[in-house]
C-alpha positions as CSV (number, residue, x, y, z in Angstrom):
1,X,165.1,62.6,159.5
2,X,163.6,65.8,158.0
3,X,161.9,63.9,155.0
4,X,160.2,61.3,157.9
5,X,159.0,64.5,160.0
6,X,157.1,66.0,156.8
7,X,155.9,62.6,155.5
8,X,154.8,62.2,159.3
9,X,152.8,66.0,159.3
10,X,151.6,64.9,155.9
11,X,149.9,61.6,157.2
12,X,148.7,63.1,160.3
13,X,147.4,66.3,157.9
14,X,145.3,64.0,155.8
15,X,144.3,61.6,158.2
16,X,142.9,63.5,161.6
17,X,140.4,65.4,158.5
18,X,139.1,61.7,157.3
19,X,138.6,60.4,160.5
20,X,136.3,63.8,161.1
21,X,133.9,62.6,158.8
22,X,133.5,59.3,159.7
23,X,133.7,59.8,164.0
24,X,133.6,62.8,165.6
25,X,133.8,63.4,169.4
26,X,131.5,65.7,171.6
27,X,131.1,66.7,175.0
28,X,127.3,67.2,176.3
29,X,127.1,70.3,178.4
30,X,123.6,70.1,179.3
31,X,121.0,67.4,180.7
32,X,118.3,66.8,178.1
33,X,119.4,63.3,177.8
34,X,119.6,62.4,181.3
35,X,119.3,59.4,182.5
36,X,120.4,58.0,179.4
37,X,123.4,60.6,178.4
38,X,124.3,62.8,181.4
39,X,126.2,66.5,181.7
40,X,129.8,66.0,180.6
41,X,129.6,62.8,179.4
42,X,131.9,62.4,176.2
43,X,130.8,60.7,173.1
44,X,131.9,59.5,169.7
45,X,129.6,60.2,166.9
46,X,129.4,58.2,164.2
47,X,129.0,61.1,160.8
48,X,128.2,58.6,158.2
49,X,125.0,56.5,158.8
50,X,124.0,55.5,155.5
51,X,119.8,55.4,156.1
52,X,117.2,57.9,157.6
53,X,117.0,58.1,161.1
54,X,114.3,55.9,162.6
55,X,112.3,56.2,165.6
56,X,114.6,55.0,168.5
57,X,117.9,56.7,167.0
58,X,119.8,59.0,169.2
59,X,120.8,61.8,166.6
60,X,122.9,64.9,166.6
61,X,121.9,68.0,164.7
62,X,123.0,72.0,164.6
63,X,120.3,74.2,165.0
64,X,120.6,77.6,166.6
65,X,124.2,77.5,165.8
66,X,124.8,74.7,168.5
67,X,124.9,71.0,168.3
68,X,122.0,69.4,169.7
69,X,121.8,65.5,170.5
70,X,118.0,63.8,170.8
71,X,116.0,60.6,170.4
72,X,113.9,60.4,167.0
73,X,110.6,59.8,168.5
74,X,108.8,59.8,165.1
75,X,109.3,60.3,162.0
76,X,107.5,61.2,158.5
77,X,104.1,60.4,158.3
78,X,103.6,60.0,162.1
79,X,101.2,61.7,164.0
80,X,102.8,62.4,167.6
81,X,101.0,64.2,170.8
82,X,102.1,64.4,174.4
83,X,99.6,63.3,177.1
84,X,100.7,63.9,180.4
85,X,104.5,63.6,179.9
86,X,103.7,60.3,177.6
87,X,104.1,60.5,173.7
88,X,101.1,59.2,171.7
89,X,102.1,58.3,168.5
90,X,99.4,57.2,165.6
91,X,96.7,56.9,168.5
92,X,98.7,54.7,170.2
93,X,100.0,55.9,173.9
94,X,103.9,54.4,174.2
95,X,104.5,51.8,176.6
96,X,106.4,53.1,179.9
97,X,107.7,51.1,182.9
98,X,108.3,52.6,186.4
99,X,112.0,51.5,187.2
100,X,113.1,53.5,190.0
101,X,113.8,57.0,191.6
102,X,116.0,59.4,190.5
103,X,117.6,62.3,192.7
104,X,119.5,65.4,190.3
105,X,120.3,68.3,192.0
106,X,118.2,68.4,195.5
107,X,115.3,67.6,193.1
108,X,113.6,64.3,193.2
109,X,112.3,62.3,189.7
110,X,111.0,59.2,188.5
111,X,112.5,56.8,185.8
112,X,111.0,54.9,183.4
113,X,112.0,52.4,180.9
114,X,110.1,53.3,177.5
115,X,109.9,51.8,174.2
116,X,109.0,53.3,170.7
117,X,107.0,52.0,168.3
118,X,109.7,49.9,165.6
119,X,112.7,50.7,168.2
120,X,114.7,47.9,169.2
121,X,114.9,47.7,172.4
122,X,114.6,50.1,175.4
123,X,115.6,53.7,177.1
124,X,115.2,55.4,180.3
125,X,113.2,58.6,180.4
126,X,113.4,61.1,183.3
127,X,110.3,62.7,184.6
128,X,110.3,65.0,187.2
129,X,106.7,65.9,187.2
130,X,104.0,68.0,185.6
131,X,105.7,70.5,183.2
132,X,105.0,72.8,180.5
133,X,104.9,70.5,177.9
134,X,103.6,67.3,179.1
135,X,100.3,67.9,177.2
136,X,100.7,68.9,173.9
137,X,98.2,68.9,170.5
138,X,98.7,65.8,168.4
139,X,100.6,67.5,165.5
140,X,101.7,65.2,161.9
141,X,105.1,65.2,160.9
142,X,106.0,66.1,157.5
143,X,107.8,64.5,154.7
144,X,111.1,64.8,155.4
145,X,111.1,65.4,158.7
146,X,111.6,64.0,162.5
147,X,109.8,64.7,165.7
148,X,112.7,64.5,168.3
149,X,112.2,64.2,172.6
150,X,115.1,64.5,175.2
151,X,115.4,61.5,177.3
152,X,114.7,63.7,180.7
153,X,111.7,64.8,179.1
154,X,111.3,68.0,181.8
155,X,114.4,69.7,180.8
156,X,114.5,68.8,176.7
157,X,114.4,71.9,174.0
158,X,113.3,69.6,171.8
159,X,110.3,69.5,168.7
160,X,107.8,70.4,171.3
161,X,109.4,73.7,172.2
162,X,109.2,76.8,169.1
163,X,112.6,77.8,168.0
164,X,111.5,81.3,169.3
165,X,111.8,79.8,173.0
166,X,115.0,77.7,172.0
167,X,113.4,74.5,170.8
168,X,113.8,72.2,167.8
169,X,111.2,72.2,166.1
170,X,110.6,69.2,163.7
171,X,113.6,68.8,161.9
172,X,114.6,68.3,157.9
173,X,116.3,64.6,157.8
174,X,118.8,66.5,155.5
């Protein structure tokens, strides 16, 4: 019995650490992904996606000593601005669809169904009106980099806020 207990703490030893680095779960404590990923949802992460994240890809990254989870809204080479809450990327303004209302917290937003440049398919964006970054300079991502957005786009630390002011950045693919 002994002998099947250690070969048992052996398996589960070598195992739960393998299974680590090819899924790992999290828990999101905040709303930057809203309505697509809301506060306290649970999530498996797949940790071994063989290519460079594309525009479209939901990605999680540690910066600030916490993990952070965003959409890639472009990547290397691009040329992204913000024009009243809607990315403009190469020139081009990114197509939005008004889908419905959204209610979080007393406080009263719209929803739209956006699409990126290359992504397939669509996701829902939150806006809850005119905020601080909804206008932003058209900046170019560098090699080796991403340009990521929350989904509720009011309420996102992402690459439009400085790391001084708990933002993103652009972030190294690596």
């Amino acid at each position: 019995m002994l002998a099947v207990v250690v070969i048992v703490q052996l398996s589960i030893s070598a195992v739960v650490p393998l299974a680590h680095s090819l899924y790992r779960p999290f828990y999101l404590p905040a709303e930057a992904m809203t309505p697509t990923l809301t506060k306290g949802d649970r999530i498996l992460a797949d940790m071994n996606v063989p290519r460079p994240p594309q525009r479209g890809d939901v990605i999680l990254f540690d910066v600030h000593d916490s993990i952070y989870i965003k959409r890639v809204a472009a990547i290397a080479g691009d040329r992204i601005a913000m024009h009243d809450g809607v990315p403009v990327i190469n020139g081009v303004p990114v197509s939005q669809r008004y889908i419905g209302r959204f209610t979080m917290a007393g406080t009263d937003g719209v929803v739209m169904l956006e699409k990126l440049s290359g992504e397939n398919g669509h996701h829902r964006v939150l806006d809850l009106g005119y905020g601080p970054f909804d206008d932003t300079a058209e900046v170019v991502v560098p090699p080796g980099h991403v340009f990521v957005l929350g989904d509720h786009r009011d309420l996102s630390a992402d690459s439009r806020v400085p790391r001084e002011n708990w933002g993103v950045e652009m972030l190294p693919v690596d």
